[in-house]
C-alpha positions as CSV (number, residue, x, y, z in Angstrom):
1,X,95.9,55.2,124.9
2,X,99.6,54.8,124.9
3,X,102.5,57.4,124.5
4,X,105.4,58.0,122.6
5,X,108.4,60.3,123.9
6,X,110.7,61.5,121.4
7,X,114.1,62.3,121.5
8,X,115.5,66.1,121.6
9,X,119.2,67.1,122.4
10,X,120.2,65.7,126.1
11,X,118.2,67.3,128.7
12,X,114.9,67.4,126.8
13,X,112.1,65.1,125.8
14,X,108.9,65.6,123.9
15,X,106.0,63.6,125.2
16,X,103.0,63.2,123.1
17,X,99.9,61.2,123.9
18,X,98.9,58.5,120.6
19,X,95.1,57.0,120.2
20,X,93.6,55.9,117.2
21,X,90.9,57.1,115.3
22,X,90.5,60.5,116.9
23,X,90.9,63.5,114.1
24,X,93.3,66.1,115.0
25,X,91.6,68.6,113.6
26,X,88.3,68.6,114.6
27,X,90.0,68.4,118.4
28,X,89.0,71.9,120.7
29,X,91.8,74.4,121.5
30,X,92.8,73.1,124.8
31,X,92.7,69.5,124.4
32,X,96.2,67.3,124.0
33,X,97.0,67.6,120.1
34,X,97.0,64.0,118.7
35,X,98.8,62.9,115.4
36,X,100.3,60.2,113.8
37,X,104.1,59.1,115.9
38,X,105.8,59.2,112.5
39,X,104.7,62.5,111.7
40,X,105.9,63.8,115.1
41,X,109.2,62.4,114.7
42,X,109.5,64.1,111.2
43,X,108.7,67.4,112.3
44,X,110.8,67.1,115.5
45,X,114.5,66.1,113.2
46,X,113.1,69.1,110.8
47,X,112.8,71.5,113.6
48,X,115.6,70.3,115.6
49,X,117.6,70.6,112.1
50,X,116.2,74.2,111.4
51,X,117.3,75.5,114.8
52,X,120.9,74.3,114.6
53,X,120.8,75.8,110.9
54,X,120.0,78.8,112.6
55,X,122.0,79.1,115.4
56,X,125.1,78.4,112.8
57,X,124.0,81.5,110.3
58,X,123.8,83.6,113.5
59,X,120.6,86.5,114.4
60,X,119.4,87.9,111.4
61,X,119.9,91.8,110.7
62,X,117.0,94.5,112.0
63,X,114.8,95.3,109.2
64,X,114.7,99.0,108.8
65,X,111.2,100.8,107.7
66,X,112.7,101.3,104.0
67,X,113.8,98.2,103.9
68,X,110.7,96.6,105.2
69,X,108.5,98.6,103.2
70,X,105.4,96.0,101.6
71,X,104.6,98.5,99.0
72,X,106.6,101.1,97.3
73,X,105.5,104.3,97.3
74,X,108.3,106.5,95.9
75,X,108.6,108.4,92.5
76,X,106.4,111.4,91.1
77,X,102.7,111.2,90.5
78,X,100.2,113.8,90.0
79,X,96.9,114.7,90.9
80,X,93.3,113.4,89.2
81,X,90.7,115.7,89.9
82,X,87.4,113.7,89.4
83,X,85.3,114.7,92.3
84,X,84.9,118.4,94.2
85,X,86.4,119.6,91.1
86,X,84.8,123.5,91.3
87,X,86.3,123.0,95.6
88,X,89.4,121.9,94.2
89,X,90.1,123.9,91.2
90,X,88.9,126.9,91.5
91,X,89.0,129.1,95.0
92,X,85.4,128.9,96.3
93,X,83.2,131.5,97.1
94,X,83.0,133.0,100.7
95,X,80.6,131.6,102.4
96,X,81.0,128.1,100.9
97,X,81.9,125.1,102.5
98,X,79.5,123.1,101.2
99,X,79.9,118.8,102.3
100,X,82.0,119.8,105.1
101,X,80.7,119.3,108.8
102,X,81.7,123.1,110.2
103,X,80.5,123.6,113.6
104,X,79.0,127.4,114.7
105,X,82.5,128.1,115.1
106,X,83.7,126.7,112.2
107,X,81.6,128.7,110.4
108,X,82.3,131.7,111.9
109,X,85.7,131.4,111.0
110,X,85.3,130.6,107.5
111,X,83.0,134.0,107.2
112,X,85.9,135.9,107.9
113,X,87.7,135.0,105.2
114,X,88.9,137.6,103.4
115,X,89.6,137.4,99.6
116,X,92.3,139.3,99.3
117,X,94.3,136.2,100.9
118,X,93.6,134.1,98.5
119,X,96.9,131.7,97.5
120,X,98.1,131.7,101.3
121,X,100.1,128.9,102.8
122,X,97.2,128.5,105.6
123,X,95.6,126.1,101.9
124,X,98.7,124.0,101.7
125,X,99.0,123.2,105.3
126,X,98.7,119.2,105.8
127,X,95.3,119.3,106.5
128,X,94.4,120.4,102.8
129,X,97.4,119.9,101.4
130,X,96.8,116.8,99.5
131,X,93.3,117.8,98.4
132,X,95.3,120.7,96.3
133,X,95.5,120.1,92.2
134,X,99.3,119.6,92.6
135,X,102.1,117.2,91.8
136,X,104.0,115.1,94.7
137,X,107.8,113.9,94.7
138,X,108.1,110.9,97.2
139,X,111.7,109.4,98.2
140,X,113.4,108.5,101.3
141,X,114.9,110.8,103.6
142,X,117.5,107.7,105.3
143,X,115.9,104.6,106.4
144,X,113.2,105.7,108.7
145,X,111.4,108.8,107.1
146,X,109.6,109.6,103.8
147,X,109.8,112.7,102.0
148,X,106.5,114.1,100.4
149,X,107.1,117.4,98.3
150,X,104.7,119.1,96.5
151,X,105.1,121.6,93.4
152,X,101.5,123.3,94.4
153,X,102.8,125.8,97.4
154,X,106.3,124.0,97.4
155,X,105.7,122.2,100.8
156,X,107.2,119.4,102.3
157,X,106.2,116.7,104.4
158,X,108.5,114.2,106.7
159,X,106.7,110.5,107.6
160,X,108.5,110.3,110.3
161,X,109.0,106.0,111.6
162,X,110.9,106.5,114.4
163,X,108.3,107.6,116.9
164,X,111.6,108.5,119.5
165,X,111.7,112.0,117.3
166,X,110.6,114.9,119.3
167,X,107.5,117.3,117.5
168,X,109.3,120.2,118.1
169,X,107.3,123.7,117.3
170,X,103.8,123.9,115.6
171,X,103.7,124.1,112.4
172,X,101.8,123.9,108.7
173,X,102.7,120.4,108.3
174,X,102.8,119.5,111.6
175,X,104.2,116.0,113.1
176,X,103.5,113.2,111.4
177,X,104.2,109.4,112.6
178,X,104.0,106.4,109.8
179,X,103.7,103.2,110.1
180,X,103.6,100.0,107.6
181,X,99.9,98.0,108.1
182,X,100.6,94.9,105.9
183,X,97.8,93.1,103.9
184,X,98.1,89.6,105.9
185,X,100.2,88.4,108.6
186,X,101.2,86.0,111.7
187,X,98.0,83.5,112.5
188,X,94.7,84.5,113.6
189,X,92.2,82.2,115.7
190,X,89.5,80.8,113.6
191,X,87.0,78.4,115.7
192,X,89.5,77.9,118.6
193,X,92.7,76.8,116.2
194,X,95.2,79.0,114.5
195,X,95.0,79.6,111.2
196,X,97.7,80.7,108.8
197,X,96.9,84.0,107.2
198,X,99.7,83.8,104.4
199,X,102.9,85.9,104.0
200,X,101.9,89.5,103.8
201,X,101.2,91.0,99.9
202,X,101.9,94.5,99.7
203,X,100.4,96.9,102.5
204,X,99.1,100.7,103.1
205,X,101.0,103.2,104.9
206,X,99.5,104.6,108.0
207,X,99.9,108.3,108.9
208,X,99.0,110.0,111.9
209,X,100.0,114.0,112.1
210,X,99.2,116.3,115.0
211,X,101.0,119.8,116.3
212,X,99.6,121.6,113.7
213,X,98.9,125.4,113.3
214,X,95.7,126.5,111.9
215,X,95.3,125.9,108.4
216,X,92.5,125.4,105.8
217,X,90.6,122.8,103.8
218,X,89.7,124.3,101.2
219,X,91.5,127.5,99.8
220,X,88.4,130.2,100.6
221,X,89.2,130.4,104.4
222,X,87.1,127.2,105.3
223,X,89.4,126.1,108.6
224,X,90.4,124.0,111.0
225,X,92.3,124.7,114.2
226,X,95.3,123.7,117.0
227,X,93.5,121.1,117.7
228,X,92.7,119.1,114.4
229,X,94.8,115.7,113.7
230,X,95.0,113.9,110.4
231,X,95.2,110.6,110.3
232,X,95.9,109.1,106.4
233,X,96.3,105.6,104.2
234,X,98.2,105.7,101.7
235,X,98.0,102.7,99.4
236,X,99.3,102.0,95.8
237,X,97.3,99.8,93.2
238,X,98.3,98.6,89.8
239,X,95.1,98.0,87.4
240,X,95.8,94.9,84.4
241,X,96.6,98.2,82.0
242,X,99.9,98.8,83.9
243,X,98.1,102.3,85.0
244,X,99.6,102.6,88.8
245,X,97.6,104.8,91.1
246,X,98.3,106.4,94.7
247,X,95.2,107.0,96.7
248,X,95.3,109.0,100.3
249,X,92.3,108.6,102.4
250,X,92.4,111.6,104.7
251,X,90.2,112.0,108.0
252,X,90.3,114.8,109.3
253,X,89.2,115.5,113.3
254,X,88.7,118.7,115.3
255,X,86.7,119.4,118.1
256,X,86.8,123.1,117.6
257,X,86.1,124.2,114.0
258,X,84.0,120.2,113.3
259,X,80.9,118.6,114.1
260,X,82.3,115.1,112.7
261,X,85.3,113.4,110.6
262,X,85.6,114.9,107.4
263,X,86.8,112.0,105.6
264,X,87.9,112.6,101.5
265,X,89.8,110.3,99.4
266,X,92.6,111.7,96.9
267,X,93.7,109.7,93.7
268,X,97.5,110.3,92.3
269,X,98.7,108.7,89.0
270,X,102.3,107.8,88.8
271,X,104.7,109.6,86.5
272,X,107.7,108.5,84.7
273,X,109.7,111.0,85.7
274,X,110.3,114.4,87.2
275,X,109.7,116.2,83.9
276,X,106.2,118.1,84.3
277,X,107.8,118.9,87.9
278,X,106.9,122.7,88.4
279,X,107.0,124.3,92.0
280,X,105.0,127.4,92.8
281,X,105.4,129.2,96.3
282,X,102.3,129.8,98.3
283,X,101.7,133.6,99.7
284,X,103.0,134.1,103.3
């Protein structure tokens, strides 16, 4: 065994024990690293180089949620039916919320739905919202928010990033806090060594939205209450065609008006432009 010490700026060394024919890599996390002298020294000059490279161009500048966006999810798309399409296109009978987990009081509520109501806001609250046959219009609101508007009811939704932003008063839409969950990232343990997992390719966008007031899933009374959260992914995928598709997996939990998560998943197509845009209010 012998050891080499390499030389850092004054003040510092780096001292690295040397003995041959031991593979570094198949060495357990925890024991003393061992690899060729020249190929310490290499890597030391790089990284000492790196750093005063660094230090020279100065910190870099905060990344801002728009600009640190993986994915893009701005621009107009519009909504493919291809599943729950008599739920989703039509208003259901009372009395049907078939595939949805309603507890007794769930139920009861959704009885009382009266007809007559049909077309009110309570079906384009954030809970149902997406589900609706509608068109959305996504763009920034500054660097830290998104905008999601919607032609079906006219309702819009802020994804708010900066989770310092009070919730202020209940509402339809409620308050909802994004994040970006990247596809990749630092390394990850594998076998007791770290492991590169590759620069991050594209990424979903995380929602979570609470504070709501009651509202409905479907648009024949079927409810949930207060106390429901929504927590979304939103994620963007281009097939070899060039088609580009938005889909929004929705969960849905309430203790009150639900036995269990009522989980759907929505598919958007994207649109060229804001030409088939056509807003129609919801009934107060």
């Amino acid at each position: 065994m012998k050891r080499a010490t390499i030389s850092k700026p004054p003040g510092s060394s780096i001292d690295i024990a040397v003995k041959a024919g031991v593979d570094c890599a198949s060495m357990p996390r925890g024991f003393t690293r061992v690899v060729p002298t020249a190929l310490i020294m290499a890597a030391t000059i790089a990284a000492i180089a790196n750093g005063g490279l660094s230090a020279q161009q100065g910190p870099a500048a905060a990344r801002t949620p728009r600009t640190a966006a993986p994915v893009d999810l701005t621009g107009n798309w519009v909504s493919v039916v291809t599943e729950e399409w008599l739920w989703r296109m039509t208003t259901p009978r009372k009395g049907d919320y078939t595939s949805i987990p309603l507890s007794d009081e769930g139920r009861r509520v959704a009885d009382l739905w009266d007809p007559a109501t049909d077309g009110s806001c309570k079906a384009y609250g954030a809970g149902g919202l997406i589900r609706m046959p509608t068109r959305l219009r996504i763009s920034w609101r500054g660097d830290d928010a998104l905008s999601v508007e919607t032609d079906a009811g006219q309702q819009t939704r802020l994804l708010r990033f900066d989770r310092a932003q009070p919730a202020g008063p209940r509402s339809l839409q409620g308050h909802s806090s994004a994040e970006w969950e990247p596809i990749g990232g630092p390394p990850v343990m594998r076998n007791g060594r770290g492991v590169v997992a590759g620069t991050p390719q594209g990424g979903s966008l995380k929602v979570l939205t609470t504070n709501l007031t009651e509202g409905w899933l479907r648009k024949n009374g079927v409810a949930y209450s207060e106390s429901a959260s929504l927590l979304e992914y939103w994620d963007r995928v281009t097939f070899p065609n060039g088609d580009t598709w938005l889909i929004v997996t929705s969960v849905v939990s309430d203790p009150r008006y639900l036995l269990n998560d009522y989980t759907t998943s929505t598919h958007f197509k994207r649109e060229p432009d804001g030409s088939k845009w056509k807003p129609s209010p919801c009934r107060l």
